[in-house]
MIDOSE-1310 file (N, C-alpha, C; in nm, 2 decimals, decimal comma, always signed):
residues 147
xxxx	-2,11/-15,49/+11,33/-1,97/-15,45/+11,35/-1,89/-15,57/+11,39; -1,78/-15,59/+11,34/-1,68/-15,66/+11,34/-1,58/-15,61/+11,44; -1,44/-15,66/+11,48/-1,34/-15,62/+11,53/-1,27/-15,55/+11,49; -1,27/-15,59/+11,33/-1,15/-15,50/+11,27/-1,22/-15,36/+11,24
xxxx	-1,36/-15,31/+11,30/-1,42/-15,14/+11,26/-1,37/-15,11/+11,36; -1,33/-15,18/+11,47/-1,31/-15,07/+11,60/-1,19/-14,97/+11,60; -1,14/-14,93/+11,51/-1,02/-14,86/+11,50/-1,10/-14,73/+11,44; -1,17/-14,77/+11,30/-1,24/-14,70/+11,24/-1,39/-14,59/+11,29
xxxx	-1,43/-14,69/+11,36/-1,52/-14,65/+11,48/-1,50/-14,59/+11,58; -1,42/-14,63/+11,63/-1,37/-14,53/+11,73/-1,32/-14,41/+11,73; -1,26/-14,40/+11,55/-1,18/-14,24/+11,54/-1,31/-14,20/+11,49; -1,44/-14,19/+11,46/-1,55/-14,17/+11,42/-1,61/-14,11/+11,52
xxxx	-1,62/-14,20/+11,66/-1,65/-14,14/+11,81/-1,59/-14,06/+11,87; -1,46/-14,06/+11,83/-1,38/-13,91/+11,87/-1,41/-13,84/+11,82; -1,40/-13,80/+11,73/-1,50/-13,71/+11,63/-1,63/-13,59/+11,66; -1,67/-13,73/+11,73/-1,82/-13,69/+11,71/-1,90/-13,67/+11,86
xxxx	-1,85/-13,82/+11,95/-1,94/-13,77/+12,06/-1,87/-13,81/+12,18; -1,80/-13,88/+12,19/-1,64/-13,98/+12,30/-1,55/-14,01/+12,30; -1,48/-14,00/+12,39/-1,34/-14,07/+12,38/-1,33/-14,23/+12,31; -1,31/-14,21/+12,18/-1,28/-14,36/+12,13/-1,25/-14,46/+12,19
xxxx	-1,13/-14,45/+12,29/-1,11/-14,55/+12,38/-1,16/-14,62/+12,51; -1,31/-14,56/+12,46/-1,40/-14,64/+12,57/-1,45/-14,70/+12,45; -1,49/-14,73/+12,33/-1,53/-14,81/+12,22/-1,53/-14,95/+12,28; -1,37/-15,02/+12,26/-1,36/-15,17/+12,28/-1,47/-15,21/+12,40
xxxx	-1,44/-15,16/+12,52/-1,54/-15,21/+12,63/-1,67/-15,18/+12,61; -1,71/-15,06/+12,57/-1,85/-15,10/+12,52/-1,87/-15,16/+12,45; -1,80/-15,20/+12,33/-1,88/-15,30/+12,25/-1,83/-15,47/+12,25; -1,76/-15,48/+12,40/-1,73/-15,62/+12,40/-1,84/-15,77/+12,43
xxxx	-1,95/-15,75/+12,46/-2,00/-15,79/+12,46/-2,10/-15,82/+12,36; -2,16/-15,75/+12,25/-2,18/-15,72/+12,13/-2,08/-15,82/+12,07; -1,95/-15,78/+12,09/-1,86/-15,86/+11,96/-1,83/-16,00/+12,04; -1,85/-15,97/+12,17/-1,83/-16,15/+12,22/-2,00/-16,22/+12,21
xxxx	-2,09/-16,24/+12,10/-2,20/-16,27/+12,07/-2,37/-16,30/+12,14; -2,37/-16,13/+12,23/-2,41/-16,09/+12,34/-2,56/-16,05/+12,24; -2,66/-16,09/+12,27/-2,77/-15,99/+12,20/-2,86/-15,93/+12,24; -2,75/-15,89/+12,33/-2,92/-15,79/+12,44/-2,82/-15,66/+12,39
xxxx	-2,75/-15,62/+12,29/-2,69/-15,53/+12,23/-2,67/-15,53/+12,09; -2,67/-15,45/+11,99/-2,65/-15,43/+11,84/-2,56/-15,34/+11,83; -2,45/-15,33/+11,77/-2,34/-15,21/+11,68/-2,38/-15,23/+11,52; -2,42/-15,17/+11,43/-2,43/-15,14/+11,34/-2,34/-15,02/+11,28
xxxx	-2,30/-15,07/+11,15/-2,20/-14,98/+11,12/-2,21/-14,93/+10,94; -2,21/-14,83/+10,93/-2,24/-14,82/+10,78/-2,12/-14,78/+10,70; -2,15/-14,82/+10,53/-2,02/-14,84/+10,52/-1,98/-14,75/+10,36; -1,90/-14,74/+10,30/-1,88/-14,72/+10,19/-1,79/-14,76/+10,14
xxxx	-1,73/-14,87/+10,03/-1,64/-14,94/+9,97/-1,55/-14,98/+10,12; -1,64/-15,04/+10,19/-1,57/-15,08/+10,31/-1,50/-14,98/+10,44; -1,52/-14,89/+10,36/-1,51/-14,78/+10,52/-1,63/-14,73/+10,59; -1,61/-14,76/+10,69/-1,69/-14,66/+10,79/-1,71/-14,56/+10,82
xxxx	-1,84/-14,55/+10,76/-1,91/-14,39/+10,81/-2,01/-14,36/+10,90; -2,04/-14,45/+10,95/-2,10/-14,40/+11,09/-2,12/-14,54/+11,19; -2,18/-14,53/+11,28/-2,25/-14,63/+11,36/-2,33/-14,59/+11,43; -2,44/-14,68/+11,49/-2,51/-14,68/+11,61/-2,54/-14,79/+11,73
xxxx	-2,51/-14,77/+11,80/-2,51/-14,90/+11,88/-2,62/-14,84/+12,01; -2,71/-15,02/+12,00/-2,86/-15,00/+12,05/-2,81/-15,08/+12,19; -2,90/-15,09/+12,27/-2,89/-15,21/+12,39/-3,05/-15,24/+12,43; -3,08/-15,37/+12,48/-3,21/-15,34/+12,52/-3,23/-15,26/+12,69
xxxx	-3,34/-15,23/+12,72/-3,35/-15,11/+12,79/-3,29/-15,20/+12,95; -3,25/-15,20/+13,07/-3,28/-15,32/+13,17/-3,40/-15,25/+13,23; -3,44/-15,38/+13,29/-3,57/-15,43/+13,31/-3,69/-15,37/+13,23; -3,74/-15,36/+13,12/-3,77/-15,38/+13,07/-3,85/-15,53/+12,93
xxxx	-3,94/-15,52/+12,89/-3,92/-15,67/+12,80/-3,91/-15,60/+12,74; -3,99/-15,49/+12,62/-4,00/-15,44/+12,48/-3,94/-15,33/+12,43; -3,85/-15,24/+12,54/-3,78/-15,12/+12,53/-3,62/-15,15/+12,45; -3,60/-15,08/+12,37/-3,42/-15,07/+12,37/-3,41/-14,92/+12,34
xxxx	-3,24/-14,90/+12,39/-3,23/-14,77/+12,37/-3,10/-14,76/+12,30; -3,12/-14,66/+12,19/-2,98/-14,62/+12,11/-2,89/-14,51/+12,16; -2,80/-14,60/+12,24/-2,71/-14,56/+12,34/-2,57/-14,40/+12,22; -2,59/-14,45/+12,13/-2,48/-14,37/+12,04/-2,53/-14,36/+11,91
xxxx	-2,56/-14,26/+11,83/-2,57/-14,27/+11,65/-2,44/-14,18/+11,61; -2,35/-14,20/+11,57/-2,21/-14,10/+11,50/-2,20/-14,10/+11,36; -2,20/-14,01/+11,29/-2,17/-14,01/+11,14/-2,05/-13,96/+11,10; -1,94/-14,00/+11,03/-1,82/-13,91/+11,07/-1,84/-13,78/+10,98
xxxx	-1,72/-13,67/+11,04/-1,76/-13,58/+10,97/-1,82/-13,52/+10,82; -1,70/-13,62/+10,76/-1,71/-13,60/+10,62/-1,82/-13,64/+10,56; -1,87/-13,73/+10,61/-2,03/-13,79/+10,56/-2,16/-13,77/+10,58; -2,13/-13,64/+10,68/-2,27/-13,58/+10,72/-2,36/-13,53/+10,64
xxxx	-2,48/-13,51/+10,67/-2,54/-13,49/+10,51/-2,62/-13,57/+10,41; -2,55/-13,67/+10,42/-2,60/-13,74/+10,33/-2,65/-13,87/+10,36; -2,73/-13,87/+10,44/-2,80/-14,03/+10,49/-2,78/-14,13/+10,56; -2,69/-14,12/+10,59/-2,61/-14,23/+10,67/-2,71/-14,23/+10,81
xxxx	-2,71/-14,10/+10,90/-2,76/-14,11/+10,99/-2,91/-14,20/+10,99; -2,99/-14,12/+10,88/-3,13/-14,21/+10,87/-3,08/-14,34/+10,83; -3,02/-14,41/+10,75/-3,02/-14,52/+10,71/-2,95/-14,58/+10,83; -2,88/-14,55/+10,93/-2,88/-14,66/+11,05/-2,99/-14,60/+11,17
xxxx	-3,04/-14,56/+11,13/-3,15/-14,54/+11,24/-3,30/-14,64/+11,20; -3,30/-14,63/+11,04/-3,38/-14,75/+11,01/-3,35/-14,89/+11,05; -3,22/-14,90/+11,02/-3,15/-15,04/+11,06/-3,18/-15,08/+11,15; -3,16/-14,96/+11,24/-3,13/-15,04/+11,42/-3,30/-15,05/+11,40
xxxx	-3,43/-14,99/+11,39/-3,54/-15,02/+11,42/-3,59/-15,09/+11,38; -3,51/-15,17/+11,20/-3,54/-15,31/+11,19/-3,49/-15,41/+11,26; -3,38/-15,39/+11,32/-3,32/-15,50/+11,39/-3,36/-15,51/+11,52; -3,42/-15,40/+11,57/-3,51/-15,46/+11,72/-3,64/-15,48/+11,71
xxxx	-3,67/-15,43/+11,62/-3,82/-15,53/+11,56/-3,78/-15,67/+11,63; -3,72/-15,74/+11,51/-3,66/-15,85/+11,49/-3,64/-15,91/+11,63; -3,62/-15,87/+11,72/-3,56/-15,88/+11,87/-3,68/-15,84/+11,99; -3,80/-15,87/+11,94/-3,93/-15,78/+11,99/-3,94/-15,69/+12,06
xxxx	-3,86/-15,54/+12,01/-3,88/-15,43/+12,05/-3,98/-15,39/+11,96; -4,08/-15,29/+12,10/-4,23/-15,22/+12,02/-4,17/-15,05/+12,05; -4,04/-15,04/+12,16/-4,04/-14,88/+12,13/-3,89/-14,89/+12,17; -3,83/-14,74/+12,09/-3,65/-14,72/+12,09/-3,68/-14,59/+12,16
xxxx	-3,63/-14,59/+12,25/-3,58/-14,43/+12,31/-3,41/-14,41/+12,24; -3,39/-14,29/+12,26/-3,27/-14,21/+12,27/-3,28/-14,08/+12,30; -3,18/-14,07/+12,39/-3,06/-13,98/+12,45/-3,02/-13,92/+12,38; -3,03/-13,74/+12,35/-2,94/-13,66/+12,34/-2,91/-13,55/+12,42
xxxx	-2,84/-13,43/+12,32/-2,85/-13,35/+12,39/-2,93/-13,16/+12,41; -2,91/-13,10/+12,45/-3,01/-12,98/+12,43/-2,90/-12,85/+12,41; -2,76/-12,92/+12,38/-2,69/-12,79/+12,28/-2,67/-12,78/+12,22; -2,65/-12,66/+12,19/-2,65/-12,63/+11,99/-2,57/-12,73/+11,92
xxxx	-2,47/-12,79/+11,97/-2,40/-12,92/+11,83/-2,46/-12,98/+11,82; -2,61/-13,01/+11,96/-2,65/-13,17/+11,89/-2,83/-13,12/+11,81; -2,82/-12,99/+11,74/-2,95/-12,94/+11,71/-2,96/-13,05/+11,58; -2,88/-13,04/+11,51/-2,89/-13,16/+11,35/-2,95/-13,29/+11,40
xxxx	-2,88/-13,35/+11,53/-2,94/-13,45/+11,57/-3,11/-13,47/+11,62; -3,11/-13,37/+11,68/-3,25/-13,34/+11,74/-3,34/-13,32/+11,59; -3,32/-13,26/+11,52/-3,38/-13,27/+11,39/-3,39/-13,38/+11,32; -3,28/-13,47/+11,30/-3,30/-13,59/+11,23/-3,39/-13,71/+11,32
xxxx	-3,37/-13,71/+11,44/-3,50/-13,75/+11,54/-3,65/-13,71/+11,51; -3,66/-13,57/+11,48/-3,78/-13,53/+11,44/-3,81/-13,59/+11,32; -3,73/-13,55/+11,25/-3,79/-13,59/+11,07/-3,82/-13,75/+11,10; -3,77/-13,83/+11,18/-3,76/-13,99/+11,14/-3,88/-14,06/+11,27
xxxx	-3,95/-13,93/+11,29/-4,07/-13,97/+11,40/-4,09/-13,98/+11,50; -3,97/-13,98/+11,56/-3,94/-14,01/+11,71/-4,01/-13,87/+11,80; -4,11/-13,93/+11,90/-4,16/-13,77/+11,95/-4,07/-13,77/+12,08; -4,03/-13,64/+12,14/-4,01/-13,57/+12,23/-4,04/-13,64/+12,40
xxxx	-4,02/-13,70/+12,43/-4,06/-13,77/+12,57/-4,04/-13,70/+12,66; -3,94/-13,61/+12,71/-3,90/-13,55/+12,81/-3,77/-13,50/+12,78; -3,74/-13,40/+12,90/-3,59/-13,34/+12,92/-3,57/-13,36/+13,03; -3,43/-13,36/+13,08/-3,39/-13,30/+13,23/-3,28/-13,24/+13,26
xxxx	-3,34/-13,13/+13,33/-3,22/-13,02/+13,29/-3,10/-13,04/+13,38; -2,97/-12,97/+13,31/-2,85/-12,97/+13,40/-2,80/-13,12/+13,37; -2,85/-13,20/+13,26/-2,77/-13,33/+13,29/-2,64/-13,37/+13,24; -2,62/-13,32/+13,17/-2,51/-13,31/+13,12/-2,39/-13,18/+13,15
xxxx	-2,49/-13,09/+13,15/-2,36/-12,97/+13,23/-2,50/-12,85/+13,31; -2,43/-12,79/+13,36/-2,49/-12,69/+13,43/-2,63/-12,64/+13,30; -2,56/-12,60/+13,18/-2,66/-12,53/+13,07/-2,71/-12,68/+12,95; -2,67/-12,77/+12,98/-2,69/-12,86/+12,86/-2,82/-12,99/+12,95
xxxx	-2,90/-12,99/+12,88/-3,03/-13,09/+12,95/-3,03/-13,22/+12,84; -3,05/-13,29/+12,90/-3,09/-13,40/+12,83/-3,21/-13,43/+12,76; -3,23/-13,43/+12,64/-3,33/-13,44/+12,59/-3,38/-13,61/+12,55; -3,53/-13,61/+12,54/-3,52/-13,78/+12,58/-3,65/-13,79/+12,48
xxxx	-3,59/-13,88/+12,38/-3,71/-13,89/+12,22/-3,75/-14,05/+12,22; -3,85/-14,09/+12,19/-3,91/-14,23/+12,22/-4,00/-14,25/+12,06; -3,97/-14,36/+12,06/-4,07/-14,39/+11,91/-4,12/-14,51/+11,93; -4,26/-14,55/+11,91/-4,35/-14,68/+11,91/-4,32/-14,72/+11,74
xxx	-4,27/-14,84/+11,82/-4,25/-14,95/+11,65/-4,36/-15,01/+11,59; -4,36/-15,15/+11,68/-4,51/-15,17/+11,66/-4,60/-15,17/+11,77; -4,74/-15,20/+11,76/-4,87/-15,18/+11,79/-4,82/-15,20/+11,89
């Protein structure tokens, strides 16, 4: 991700999972050439159709966690999601992550997500209820990269 996606990115995160205008500060460190963080952004004739942005876990050495995956609406469906979820697990390979956790959620909007988790291997680690709202639990999926 560059500077100039943050406009794009951000109305993508409104969208989808946050107030866009927390974007910049989260990803200022990332764009000020920080690598204990990745933004990945995917694209089509140069527009933005989704992103994911990873961090490595703290304290941890080999953990990182994909703090956000958003697809914008129009583009759901069709791949995007898997193809940056490969990315980011190539790119923390690369950065000697052996496992990616992520964060979602346990209500019905985030069921597509919890499924595209499944399909792409990631098992089920835990939940904890009430974390997000009284009825919405946090659901918590972990994948081994390598050995």
């Amino acid at each position: 991700m560059t500077a100039s996606d943050l406009p794009a990115v951000a109305a993508i995160a409104q969208e989808t999972l946050f107030p866009g205008d927390m974007l910049p500060e989260m990803a200022a460190a990332f764009l000020g050439g920080d690598n204990g963080s990745v933004w990945l952004v995917a694209t089509d004739d140069d527009t933005p159709l989704g992103f994911a942005f990873t961090e490595r876990e703290a304290l941890t050495q080999t953990a990182w966690n994909m703090r956000a995956l958003a697809t914008a609406p129009d583009a759901q469906r069709r791949g995007v999601a898997r193809a940056l979820i490969g990315a980011t697990e190539d790119w923390v390979v690369r950065h000697g992550a052996r496992v990616l956790v992520v964060d979602t959620s346990s209500g019905d909007d985030f069921a597509p997500a919890r499924a595209c988790y499944d399909t792409a291997g990631y098992v089920r680690s835990g939940e904890i209820p009430q974390f997000w709202s009284q009825d919405e639990a946090k659901v918590i999926f972990s994948k081994l990269l390598q050995g």
